[in-house]
C-alpha positions as CSV (number, residue, x, y, z in Angstrom):
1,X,34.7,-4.8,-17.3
2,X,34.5,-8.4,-16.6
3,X,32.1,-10.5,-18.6
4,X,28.9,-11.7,-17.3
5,X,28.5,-15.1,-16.0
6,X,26.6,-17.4,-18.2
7,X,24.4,-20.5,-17.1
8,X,25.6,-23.7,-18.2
9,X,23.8,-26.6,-16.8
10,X,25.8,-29.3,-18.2
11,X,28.9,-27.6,-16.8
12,X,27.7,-27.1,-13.5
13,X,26.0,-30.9,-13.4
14,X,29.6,-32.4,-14.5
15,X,32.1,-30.2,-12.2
16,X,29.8,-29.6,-9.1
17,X,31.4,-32.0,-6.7
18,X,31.6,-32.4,-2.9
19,X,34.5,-29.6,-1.8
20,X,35.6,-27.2,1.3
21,X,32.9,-24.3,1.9
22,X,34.8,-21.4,2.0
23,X,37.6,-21.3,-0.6
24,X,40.2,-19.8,1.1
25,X,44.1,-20.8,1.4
26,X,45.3,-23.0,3.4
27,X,41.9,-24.1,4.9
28,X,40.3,-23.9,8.3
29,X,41.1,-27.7,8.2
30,X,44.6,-27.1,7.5
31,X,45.2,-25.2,10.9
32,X,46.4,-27.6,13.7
33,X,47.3,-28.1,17.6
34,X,52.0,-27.4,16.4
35,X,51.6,-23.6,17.0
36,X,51.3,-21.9,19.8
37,X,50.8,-18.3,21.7
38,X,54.6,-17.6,21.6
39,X,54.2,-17.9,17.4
40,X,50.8,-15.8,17.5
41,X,53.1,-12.7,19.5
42,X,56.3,-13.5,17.6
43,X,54.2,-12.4,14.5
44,X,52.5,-9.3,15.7
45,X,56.0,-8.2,16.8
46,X,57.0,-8.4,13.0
47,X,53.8,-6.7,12.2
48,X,54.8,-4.0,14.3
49,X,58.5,-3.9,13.3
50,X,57.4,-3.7,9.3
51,X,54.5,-0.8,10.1
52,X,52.0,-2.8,8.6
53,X,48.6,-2.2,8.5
54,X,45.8,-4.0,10.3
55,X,42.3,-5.3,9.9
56,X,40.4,-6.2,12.9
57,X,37.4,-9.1,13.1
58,X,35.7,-9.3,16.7
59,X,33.7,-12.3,17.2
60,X,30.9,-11.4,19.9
61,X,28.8,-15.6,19.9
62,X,25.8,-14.5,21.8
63,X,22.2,-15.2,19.9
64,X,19.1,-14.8,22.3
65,X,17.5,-17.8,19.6
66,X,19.0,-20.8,17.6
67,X,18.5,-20.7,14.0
68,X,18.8,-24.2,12.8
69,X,20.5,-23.6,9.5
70,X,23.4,-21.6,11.2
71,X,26.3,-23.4,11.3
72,X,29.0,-20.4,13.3
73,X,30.3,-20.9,16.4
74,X,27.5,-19.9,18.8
75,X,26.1,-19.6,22.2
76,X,21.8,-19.8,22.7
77,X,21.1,-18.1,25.6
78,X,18.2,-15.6,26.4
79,X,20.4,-14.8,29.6
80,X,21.9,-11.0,28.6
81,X,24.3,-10.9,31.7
82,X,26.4,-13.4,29.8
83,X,27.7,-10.9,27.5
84,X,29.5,-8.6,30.0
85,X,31.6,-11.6,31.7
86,X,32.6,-12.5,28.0
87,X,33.3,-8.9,26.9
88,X,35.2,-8.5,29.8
89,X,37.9,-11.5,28.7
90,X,37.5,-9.7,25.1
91,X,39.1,-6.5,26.8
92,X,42.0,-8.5,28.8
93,X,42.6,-9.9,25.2
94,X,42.7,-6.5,23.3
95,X,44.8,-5.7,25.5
96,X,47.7,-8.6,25.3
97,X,47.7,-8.1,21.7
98,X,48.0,-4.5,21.5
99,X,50.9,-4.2,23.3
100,X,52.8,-6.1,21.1
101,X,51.8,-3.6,18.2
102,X,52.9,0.0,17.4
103,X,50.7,3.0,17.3
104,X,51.6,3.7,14.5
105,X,49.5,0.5,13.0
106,X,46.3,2.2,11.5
107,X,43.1,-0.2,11.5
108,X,41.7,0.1,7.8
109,X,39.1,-2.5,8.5
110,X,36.8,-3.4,11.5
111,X,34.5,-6.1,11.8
112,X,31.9,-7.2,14.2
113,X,30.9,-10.8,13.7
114,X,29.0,-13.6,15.5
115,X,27.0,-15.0,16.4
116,X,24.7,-11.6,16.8
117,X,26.4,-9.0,17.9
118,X,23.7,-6.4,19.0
119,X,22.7,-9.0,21.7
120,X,25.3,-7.0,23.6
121,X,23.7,-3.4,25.3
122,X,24.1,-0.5,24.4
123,X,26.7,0.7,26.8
124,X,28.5,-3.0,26.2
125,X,28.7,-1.9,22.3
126,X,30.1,1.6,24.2
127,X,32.2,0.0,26.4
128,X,34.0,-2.2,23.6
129,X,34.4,0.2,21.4
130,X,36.1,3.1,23.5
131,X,38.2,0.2,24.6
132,X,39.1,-1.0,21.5
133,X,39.9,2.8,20.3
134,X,42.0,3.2,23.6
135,X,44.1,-0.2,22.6
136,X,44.1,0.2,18.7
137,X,45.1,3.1,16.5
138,X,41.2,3.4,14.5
139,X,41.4,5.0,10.8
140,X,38.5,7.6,11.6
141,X,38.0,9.4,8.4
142,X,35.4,7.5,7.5
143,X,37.1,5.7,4.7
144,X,37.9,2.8,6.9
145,X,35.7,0.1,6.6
146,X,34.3,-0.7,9.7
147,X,30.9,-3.2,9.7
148,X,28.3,-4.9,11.7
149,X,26.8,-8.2,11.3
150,X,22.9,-7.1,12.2
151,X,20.0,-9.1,13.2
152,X,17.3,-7.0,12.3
153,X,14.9,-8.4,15.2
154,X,17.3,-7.8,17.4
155,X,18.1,-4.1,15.7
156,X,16.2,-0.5,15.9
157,X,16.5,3.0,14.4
158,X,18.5,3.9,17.7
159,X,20.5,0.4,17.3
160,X,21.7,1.8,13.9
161,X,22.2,5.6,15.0
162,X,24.7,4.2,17.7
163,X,26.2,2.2,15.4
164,X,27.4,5.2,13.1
165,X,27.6,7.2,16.0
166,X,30.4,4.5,17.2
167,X,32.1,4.8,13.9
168,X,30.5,1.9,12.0
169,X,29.7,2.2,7.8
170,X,28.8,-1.0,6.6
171,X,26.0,-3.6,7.5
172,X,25.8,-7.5,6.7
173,X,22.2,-8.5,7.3
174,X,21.3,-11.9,7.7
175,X,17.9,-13.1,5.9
176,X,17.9,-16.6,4.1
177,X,14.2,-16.4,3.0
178,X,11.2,-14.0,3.5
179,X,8.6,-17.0,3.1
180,X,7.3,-17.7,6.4
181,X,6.6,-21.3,6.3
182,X,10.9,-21.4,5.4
183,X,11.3,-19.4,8.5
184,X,9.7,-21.3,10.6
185,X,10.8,-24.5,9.2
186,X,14.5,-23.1,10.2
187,X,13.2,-21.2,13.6
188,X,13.9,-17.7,11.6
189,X,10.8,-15.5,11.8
190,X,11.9,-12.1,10.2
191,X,9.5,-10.0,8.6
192,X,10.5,-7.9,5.5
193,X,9.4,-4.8,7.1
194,X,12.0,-5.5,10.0
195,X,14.7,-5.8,7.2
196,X,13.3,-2.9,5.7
197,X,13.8,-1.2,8.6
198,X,17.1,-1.4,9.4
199,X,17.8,-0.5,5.8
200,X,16.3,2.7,5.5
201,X,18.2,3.6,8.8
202,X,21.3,2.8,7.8
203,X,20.5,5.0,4.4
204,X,19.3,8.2,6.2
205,X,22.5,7.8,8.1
206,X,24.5,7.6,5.6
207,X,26.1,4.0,6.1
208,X,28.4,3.4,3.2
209,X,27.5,-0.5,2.3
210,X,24.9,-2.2,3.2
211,X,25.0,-6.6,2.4
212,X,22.1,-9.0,2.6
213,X,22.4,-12.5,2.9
214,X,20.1,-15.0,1.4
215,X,20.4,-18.8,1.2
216,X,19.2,-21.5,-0.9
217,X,18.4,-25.3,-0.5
218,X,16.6,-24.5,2.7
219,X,13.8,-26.8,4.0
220,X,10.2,-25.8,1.9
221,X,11.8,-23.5,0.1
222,X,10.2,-23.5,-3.7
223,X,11.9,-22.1,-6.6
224,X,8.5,-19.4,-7.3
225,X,8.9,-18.3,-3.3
226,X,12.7,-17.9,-3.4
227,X,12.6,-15.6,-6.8
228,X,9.8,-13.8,-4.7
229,X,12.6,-13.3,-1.6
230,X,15.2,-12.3,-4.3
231,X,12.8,-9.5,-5.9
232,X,11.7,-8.2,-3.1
233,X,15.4,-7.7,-1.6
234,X,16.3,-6.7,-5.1
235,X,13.5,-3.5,-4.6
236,X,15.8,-2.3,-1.6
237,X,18.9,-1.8,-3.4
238,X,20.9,-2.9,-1.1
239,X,25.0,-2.6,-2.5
240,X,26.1,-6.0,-1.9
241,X,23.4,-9.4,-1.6
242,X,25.1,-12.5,-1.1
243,X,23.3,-16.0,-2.4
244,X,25.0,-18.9,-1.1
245,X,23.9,-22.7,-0.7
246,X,22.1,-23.9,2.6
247,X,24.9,-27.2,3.8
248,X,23.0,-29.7,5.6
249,X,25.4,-31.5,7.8
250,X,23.7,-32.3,10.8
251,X,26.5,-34.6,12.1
252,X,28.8,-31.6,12.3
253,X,26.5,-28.4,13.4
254,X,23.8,-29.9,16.0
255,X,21.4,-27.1,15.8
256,X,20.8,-28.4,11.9
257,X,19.7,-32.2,13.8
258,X,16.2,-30.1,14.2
259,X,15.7,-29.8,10.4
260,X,12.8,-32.3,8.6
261,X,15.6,-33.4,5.7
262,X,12.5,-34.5,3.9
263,X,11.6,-31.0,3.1
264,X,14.9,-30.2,1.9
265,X,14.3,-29.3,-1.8
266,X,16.2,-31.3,-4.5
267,X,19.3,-30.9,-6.2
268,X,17.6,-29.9,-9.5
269,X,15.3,-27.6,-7.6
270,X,17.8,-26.1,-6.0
271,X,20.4,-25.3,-9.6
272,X,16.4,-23.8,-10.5
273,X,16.7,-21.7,-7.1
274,X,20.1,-20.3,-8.0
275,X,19.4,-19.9,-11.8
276,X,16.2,-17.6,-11.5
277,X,18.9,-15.4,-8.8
278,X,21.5,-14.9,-11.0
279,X,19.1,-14.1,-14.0
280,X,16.9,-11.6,-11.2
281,X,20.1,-10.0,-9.8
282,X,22.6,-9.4,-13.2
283,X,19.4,-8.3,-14.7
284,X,19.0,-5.9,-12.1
285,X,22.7,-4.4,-12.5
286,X,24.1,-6.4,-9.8
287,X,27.8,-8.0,-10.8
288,X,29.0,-11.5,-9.9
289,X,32.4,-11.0,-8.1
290,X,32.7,-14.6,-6.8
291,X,31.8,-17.4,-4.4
292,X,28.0,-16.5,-4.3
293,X,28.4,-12.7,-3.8
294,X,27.0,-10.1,-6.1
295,X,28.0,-6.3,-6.0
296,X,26.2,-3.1,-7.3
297,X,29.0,-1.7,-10.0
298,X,30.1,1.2,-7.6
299,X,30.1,-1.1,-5.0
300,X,33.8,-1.2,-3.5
301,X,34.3,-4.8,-3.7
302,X,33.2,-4.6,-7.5
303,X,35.4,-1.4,-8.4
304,X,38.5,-3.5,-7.2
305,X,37.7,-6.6,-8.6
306,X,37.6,-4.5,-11.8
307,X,41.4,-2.9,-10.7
308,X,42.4,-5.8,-9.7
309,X,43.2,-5.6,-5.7
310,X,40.4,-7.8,-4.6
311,X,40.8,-10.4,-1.8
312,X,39.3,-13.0,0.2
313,X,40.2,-14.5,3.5
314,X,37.9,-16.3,5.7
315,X,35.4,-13.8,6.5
316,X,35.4,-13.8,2.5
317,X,35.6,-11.0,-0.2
318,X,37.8,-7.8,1.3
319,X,39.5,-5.1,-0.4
320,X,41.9,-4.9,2.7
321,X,44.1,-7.9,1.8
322,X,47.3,-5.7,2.3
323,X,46.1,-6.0,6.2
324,X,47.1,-8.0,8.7
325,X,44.6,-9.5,10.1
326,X,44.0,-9.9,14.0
327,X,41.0,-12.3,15.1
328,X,39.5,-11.3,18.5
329,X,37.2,-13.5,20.4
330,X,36.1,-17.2,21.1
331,X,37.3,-18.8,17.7
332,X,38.3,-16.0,15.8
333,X,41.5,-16.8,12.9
334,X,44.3,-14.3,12.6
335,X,46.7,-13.9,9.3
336,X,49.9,-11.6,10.0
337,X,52.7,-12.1,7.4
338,X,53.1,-16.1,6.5
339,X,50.8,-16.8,9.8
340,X,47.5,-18.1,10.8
341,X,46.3,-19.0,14.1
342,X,43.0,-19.5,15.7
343,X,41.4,-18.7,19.6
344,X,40.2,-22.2,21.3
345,X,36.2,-22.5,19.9
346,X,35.1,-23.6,23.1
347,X,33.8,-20.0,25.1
348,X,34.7,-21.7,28.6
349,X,38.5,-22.7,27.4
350,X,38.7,-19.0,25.9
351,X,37.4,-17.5,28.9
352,X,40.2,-19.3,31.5
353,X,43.0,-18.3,29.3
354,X,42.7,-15.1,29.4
355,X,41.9,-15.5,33.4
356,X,45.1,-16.9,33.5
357,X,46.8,-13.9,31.6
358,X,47.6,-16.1,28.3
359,X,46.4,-15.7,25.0
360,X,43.6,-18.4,23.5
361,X,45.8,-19.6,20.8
362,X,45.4,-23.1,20.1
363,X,46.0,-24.2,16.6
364,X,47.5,-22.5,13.3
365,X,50.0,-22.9,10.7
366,X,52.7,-21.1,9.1
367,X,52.9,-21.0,5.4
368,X,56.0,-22.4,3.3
369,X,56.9,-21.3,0.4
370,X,54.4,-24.2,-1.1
371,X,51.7,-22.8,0.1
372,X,52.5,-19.5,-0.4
373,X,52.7,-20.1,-4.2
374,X,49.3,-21.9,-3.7
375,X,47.7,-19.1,-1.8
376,X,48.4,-16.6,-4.4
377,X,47.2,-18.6,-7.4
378,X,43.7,-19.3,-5.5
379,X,43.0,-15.7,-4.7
380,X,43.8,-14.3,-8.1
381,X,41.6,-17.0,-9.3
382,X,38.5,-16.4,-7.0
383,X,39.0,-13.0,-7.0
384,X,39.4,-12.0,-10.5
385,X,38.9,-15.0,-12.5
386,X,42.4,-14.8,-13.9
387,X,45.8,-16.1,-13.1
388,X,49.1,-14.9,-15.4
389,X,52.1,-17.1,-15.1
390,X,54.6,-14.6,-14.6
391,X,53.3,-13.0,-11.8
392,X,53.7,-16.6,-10.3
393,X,57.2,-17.2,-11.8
394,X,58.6,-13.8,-10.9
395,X,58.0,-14.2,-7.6
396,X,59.1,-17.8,-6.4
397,X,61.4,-18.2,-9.5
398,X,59.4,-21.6,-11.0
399,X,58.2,-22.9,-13.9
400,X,54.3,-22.8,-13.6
401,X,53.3,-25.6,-15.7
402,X,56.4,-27.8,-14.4
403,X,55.3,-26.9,-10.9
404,X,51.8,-28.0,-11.3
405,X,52.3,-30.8,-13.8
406,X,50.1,-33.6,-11.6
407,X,47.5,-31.3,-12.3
408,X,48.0,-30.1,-15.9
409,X,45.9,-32.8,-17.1
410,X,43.0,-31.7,-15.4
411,X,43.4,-28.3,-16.3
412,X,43.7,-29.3,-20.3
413,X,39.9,-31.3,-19.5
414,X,38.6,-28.3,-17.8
415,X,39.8,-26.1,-20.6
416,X,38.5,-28.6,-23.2
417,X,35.3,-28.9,-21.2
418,X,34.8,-25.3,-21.8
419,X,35.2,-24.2,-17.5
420,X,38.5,-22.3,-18.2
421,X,40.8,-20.9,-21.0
422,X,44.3,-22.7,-20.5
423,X,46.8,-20.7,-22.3
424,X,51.0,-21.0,-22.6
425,X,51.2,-18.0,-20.4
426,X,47.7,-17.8,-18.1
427,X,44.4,-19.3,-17.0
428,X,40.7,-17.9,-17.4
429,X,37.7,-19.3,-15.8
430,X,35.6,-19.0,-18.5
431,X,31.9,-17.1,-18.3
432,X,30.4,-20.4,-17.9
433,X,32.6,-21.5,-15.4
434,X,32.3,-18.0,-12.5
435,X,30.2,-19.6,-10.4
436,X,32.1,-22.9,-10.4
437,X,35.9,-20.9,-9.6
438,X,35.8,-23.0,-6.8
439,X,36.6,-26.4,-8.4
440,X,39.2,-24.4,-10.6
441,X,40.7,-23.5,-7.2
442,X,40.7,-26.9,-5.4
443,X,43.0,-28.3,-8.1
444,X,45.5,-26.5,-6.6
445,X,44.2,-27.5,-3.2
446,X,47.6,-29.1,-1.1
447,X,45.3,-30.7,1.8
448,X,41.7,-31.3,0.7
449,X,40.4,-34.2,2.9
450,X,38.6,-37.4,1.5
451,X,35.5,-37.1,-0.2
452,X,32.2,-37.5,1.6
453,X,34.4,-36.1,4.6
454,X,31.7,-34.0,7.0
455,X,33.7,-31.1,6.5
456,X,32.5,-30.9,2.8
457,X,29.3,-30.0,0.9
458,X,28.3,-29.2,-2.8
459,X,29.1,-25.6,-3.2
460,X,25.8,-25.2,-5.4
């Protein structure tokens, strides 16, 4: 079993610097306009040709009310008939890309993101879903892991029964903080019996995982009311609670411009904020597995941590990493083989392409063999806090430390600093150094831009 993560303030003071929020390689910033459709169905004919698995994310924008901390792509409306002109596109899309893959390509994984998806009806979450099962081979044995982001005020008991009746077993529920001066301060109000709710629903019918996610740093939030939030969530055993820090970067998400900044909380309140979590949670059996995300031991994502096929892409922690991954939807990022692309992020742009016939694709990048060796150093780092040099060596026939002497020096202060274990043959983020893997991981960052850049924020 891994080790426990152990609270070092000094550490975290001296190494928590300004750095990409999602630690994932190459970047979203990394993606750019020299890609185009032609690439995006040149790589699902490979998929197809090699018999490879496939993970599906659908993102579905609609949210009937702004929440100002959010910072996804989005679209307020309290208008419902704009979801059936968008789902509509969705199905022309599903359609383009299917044809290009075999039926013989089982889906593993299935997501629903957003934005929130149950602003659609229920005979648009019908529709979608018989069409995606008529396009796309779906694993139906219930081992597949198919999920549901869930706004509980826009969920019921027959929300949730539809859901498993449409094949669904796992729920992300979106909280940030049960105070109600916090949620109205972010324009969240969302009582703890409404999460409650859709909790004991998704028990009785037997939903396989069930995720809660919290936030800290959020406008009046105290240290006392947050550990309040964190018990309470803590009493509904939910197998997965994510705690991650509140970004405020109102020059780059315009919905956060309606926050008071003067009743952010401070930096020291906030390391309080996320030091009474970890102590509540790892006291309450929960493991750390990485980037803010805490697991119940027979949790999946903890049970292959512990054997050692854990992943994480942009939707973050998975244990389908031998998927390829096909992003549906205004936005959405696909990885097939050594390829990433993205859908335009404006809805109007990705709604005349596929008028037009043509696929949203706009920007992307294909890996080299540079960042290929980079990608698979950061995930065995974030995901399981280790990284042997022969594993890197055997595969791309380098010399670890010669390939990444610029950086050796840094990695000899972080290991004398305590943050990792440098050894002849492999790294180790220390205990007191799990919930800063991330600045172990940007060393070996290719394109990180500036510091102070929008696009970065203190990871705790």
């Amino acid at each position: 079993m891994l080790d426990a993560i152990r609270w070092d303030a000094d550490l975290i003071h001296r190494y928590d610097q300004d750095g990409p929020r999602n630690i994932c390689y190459p970047t979203p910033l990394q993606l750019d306009g020299h890609l185009s459709s032609f690439d995006f169905l040149h790589a699902l004919r490979s998929s197809r040709q090699e018999g490879r698995a496939l993970s599906l994310y659908i993102h579905l924008p609609f949210c009937a009310d702004v929440c100002y901390q959010c910072n996804r792509n989005k679209v307020i409306t309290n208008d419902r008939g704009r979801a059936l002109p968008y789902l509509e596109r969705l199905e022309k899309e599903i359609e383009l890309v299917a044809c290009h893959l075999g039926s013989d390509q089982f889906v593993e994984q299935l997501h629903f993101g957003g934005g929130t998806p149950t602003f659609l009806s229920h005979a648009e979450l019908r529709r979608l879903m018989a069409h995606i099962r008529q396009h796309f081979n779906l694993q139906d044995d219930d081992h597949a892991d198919f999920s549901v982001a869930i706004d509980p005020r826009e969920a019921d008991w027959p929300t949730v029964g539809l859901l498993r009746e449409l094949g669904f077993n796992g729920i992300s529920i979106g909280l940030q903080d049960l105070d109600p001066d916090v949620q109205r301060a972010i324009n969240r109000v969302q009582t703890l019996e409404q999460t409650q709710t859709v909790i004991e629903a998704a028990r009785t019918l037997q939903f396989r995982s069930i995720h809660v996610e919290l936030a800290y740093g959020l406008p009046r939030q105290t240290a006392e009311g947050f550990a309040r939030t964190v018990d309470a969530i803590i009493a509904l055993q939910p197998d997965r609670v994510s705690v991650s820090s509140y970004a405020h970067l109102p020059e780059r998400h315009m919905a956060q411009r309606r926050i008071n900044a003067t009743e952010l909380p401070t930096p020291p309140d906030k390391l309080v904020m996320l030091k009474h979590s970890v102590e509540l949670l790892t006291c309450a059996g929960y493991r750390y597995i990485g980037m803010g995300q805490f697991a119940l031991p027979d949790d999946e994502l903890a049970m292959a941590q512990e054997d050692g096929t854990l992943h994480r892409n942009y939707q973050g922690y998975t244990t389908h990493g031998h998927c390829d991954l096909i992003g549906l939807g205004v936005s959405a990022v696909s990885h097939i083989g050594d390829l990433y692309c993205q859908n335009n992020s404006d809805i109007t742009l990705y709604q005349q392409a596929l008028d037009q016939r043509q696929l949203a694709t706009v920007r992307g990048l294909r890996c080299n063999e540079d960042d290929q060796i980079r990608q698979r150093v950061i995930q065995s780092l974030i995901c399981n806090f280790e990284l042997r040099f022969d594993d890197i060596e055997s595969i791309f026939g380098i010399r670890f430390s010669a390939y990444f002497k610029d950086i050796w020096p840094s990695l000899q202060e972080m290991d004398a600093d305590g943050l990792i274990s440098l050894r002849e043959d492999a790294i180790s983020i220390r205990s007191a150094g799990r919930l800063l893997a991330h600045r172990v991981c940007m060393q070996f960052e290719q394109h990180l831009p500036p510091r102070h850049c929008a696009q970065l924020s203190r990871a705790i």
